[in-house]
C-alpha positions in Angstrom: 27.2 -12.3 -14.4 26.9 -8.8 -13.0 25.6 -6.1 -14.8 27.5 -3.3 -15.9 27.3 0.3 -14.6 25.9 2.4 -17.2 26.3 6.3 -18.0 22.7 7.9 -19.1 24.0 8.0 -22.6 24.2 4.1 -22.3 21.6 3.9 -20.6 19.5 5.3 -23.7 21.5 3.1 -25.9 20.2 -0.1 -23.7 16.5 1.0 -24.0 16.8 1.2 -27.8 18.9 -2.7 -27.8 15.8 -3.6 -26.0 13.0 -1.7 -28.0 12.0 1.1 -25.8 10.8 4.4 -28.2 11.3 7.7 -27.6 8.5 9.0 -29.3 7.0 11.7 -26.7 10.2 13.0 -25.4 13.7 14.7 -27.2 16.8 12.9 -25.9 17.6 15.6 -23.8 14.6 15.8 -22.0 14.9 12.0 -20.9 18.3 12.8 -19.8 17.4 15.1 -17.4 14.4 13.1 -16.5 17.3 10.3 -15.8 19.3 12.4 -13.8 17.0 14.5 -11.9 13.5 12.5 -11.5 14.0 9.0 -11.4 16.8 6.4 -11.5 16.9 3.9 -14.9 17.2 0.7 -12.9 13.9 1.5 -11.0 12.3 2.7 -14.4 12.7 0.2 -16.4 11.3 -2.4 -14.0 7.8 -1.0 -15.2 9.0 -2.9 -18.5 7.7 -6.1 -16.7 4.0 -4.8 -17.5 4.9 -5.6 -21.1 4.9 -8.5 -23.4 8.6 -9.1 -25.9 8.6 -10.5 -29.1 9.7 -14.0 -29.6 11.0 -14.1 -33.1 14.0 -14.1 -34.1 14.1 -10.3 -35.8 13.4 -8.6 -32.3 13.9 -11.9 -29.5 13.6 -9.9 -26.0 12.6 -6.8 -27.7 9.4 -4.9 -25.7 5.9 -5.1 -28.0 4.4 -1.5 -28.0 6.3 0.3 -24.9 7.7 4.2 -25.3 9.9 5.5 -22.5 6.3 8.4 -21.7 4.6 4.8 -20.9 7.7 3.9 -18.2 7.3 7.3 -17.5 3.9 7.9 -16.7 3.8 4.5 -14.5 6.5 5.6 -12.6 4.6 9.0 -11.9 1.4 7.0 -11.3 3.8 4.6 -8.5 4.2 7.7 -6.8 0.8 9.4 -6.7 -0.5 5.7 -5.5 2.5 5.5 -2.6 1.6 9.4 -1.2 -2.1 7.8 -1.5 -1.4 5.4 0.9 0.2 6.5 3.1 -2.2 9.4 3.6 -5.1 6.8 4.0 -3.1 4.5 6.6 -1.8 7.4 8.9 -6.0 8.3 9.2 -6.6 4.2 9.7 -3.7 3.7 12.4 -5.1 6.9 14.5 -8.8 5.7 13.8 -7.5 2.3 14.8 -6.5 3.7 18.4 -9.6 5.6 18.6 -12.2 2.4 18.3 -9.7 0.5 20.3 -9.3 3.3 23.6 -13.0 3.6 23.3 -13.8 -0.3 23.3 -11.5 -0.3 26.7 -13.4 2.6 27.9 -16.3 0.6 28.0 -15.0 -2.6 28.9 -15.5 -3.0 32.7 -13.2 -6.1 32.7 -10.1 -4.2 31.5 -8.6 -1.5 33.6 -5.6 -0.7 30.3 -3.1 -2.0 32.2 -3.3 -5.6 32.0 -3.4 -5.9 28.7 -0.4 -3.9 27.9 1.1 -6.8 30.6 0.1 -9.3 28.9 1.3 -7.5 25.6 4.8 -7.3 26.9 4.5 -11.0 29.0 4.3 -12.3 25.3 7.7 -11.2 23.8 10.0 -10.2 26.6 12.3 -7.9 23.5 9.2 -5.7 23.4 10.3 -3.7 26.3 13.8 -3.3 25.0 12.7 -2.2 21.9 11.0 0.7 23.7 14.2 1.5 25.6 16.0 1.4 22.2 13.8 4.5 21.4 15.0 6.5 24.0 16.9 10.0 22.4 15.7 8.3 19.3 12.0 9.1 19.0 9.7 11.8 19.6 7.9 9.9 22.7 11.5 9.9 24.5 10.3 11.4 27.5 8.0 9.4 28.1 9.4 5.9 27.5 11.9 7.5 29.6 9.8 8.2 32.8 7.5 4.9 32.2 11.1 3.2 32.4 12.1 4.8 35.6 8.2 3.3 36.8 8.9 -0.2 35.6 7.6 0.2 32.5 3.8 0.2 34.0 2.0 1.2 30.8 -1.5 2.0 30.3 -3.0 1.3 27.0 -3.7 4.4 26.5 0.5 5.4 26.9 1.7 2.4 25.3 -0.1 3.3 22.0 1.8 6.6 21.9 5.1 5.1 21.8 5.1 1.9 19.4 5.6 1.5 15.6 2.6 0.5 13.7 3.5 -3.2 13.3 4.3 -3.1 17.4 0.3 -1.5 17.4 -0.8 -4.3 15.2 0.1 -7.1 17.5 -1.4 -5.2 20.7 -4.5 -4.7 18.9 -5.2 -8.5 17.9 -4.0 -9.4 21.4 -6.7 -6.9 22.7 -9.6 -8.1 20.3 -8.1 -11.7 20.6 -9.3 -11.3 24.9 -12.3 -9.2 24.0 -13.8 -10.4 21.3 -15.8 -7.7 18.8 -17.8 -8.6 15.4 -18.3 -4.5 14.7 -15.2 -3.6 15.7 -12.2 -6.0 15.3 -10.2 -5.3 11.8 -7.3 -7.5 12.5 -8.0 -9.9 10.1 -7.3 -6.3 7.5 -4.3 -5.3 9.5 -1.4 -7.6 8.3 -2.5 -6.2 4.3 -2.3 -2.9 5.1 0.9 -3.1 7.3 2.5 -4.5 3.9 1.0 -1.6 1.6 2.6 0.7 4.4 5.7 -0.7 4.4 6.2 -0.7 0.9 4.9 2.7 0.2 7.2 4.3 2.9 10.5 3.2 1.6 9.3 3.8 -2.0 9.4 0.5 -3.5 7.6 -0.6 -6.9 4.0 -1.0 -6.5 2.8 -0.8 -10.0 5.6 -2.8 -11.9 4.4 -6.4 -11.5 0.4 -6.4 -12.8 0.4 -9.2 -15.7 -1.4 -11.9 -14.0 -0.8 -14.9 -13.4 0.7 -13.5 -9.6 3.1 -16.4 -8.6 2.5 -15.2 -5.0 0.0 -17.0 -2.5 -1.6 -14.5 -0.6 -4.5 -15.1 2.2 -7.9 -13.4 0.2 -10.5 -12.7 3.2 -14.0 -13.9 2.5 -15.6 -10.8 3.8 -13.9 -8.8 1.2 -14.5 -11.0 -1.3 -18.4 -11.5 -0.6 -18.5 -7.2 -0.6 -16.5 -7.0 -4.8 -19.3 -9.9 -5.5 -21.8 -7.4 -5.2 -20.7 -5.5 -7.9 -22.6 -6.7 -10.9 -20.1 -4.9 -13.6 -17.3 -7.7 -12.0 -17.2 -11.5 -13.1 -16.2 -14.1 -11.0 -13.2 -14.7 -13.2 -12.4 -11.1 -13.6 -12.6 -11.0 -9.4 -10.9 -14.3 -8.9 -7.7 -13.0 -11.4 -7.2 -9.5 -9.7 -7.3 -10.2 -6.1 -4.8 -12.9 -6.9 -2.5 -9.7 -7.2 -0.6 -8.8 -3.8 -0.8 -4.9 -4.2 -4.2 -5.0 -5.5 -5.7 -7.2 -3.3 -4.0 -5.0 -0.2 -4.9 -2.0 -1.7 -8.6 -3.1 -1.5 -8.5 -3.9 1.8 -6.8 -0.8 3.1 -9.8 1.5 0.7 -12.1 -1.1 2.4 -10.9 -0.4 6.2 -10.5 2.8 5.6 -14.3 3.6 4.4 -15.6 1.1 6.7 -13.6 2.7 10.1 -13.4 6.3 9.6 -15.9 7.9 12.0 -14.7 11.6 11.3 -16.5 12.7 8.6 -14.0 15.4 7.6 -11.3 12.7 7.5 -12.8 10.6 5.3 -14.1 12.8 3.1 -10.8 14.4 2.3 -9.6 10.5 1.9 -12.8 9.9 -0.9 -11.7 13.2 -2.4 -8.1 12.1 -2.8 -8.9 8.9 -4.1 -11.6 10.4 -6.8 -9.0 12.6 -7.6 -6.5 9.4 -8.2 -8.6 7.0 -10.1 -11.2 9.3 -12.0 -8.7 11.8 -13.0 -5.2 11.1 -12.8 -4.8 7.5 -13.8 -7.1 8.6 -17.0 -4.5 11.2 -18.3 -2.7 9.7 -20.4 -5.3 6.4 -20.8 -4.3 6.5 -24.2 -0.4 5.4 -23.4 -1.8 2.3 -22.6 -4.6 1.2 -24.8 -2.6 -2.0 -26.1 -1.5 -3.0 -22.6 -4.2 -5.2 -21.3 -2.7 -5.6 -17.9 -2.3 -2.2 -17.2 -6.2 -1.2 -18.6 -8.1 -4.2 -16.7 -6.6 -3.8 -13.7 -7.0 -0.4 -13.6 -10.5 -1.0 -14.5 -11.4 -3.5 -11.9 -9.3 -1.7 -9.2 -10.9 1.9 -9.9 -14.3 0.1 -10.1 -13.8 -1.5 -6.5 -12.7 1.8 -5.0 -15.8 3.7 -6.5 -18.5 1.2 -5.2 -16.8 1.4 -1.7 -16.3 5.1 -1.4 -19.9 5.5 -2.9 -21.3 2.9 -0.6 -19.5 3.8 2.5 -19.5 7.4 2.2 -21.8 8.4 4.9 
């Protein structure tokens, strides 16, 4: 049956049906944070962190959750989405760095034949670049390499694709050359998804009771690296990284410690994510003392992050 559209004053009315408190904030004051902050349908999904009773006095009703807890996770959501996509514009342009200077020093590439081969693979790729023409920034020169046959060098090619289209040319390249230092493509697909997601603003932080009913692909190196960190159990490693946004959200802090050359960059990336974890997130820790999904991942996540950043600093 489809749900009804609801004004804000019903939309208040619905949170009390279903239990929510409104013990931080006046009526009026979640009002306007209804109508000029977030939207209630996206709100209330944070509701999914939270256990409902089972009896029959309060069946469906949420145990222990006050509209400043969907609140304050929605304001986390966002901090956590700007994080990432700070950190994953530095990995893509790290990314083309290692990868331009590999070819630099590869005297069996020239950059050209690869971005043949790149194209020989998928025959759309090349209209997808024309599709950009008047479209993107790198018009010009899509527009020129067109009028030349579309004779790319890697070098060009890198300039003008999305960061997906980069991901396939970069396991092509490291598919042909092999490297054990500097081939991350096993990392890429992860952080791709984290990307995504953050962009167009959906929900990161609104499904973290575990069990996860998703199947996700856990690599081994990451997992040997949190095994190392004697505060972490097996079982307490073994139930997080089960988590789809936690277990991506490792591996981008992960890439993005282990890549980052320029130590400026990552240093201003370890800075923000101090800032997130140590600071932030522990604002209003108190919201969320009888949510024991919300405090142990937090605890395992923040603890990861810190032994990375501490470990990979230099």
């Amino acid at each position: 049956m489809p749900k009804k559209k609801l004004t804000i004053p019903e939309q208040l009315e619905d949170m009390r049906s279903k239990g929510i408190a409104f013990d931080y904030a006046s009526e009026q004051d979640i009002c306007n944070f209804l109508k000029y902050n977030n939207y209630y349908f996206k709100l209330k999904s944070y509701g999914k962190n939270y256990d409902r009773y089972t009896n029959a006095a309060k069946q469906g009703q949420y145990i222990h959750l006050d509209f400043a807890y969907l609140q304050e996770l929605s304001t986390l959501d966002m901090y956590l989405r700007k994080t990432i996509l700070f950190i994953t514009l530095d990995i893509e342009h790290a990314l083309k760095v290692q990868l331009l200077h590999d070819l630099s020093e590869n005297s069996e590439e020239d950059g050209y034949h690869i971005v043949k081969q790149y194209f020989d693979t998928d025959y759309t790729r090349i209209k997808s670049l024309h599709d950009k023409i008047g479209k993107s920034a790198s018009s010009n020169l899509i527009e020129k390499k067109r009028e030349l046959k579309d004779h790319y060098a890697l070098w060009e090619i890198v300039e003008v694709i999305s960061f997906g289209e980069f991901i396939d040319l970069y396991c092509l390249y490291y598919s042909i050359y092999p490297s054990k230092s500097n081939d991350f493509s096993s990392y890429l697909w992860s952080i791709k998804f984290l990307r995504n997601a953050a962009a167009h603003n959906n929900r990161l932080l609104n499904n973290l009771k575990a069990p996860c009913r998703v199947t996700i692909h856990k690599t081994k190196e990451i997992q040997h690296e949190i095994s190392k960190i004697k505060s972490i159990s097996k079982n307490v490693r073994m139930k997080w990284m089960e988590n789809p946004v936690i277990h991506d959200f490792v591996v981008l802090v992960f890439v993005f410690v282990r890549l980052t050359k320029s130590a400026g960059i990552k240093q201003k990336g370890i800075e923000n994510l101090n800032w997130l974890f140590n600071e932030r997130m522990l604002k209003h820790k108190d919201f969320f003392i009888k949510n024991a999904s919300i405090t142990e991942s937090y605890r395992f996540t923040s603890k990861v992050v810190n032994y990375f950043c501490n470990k990979y600093r230099k």
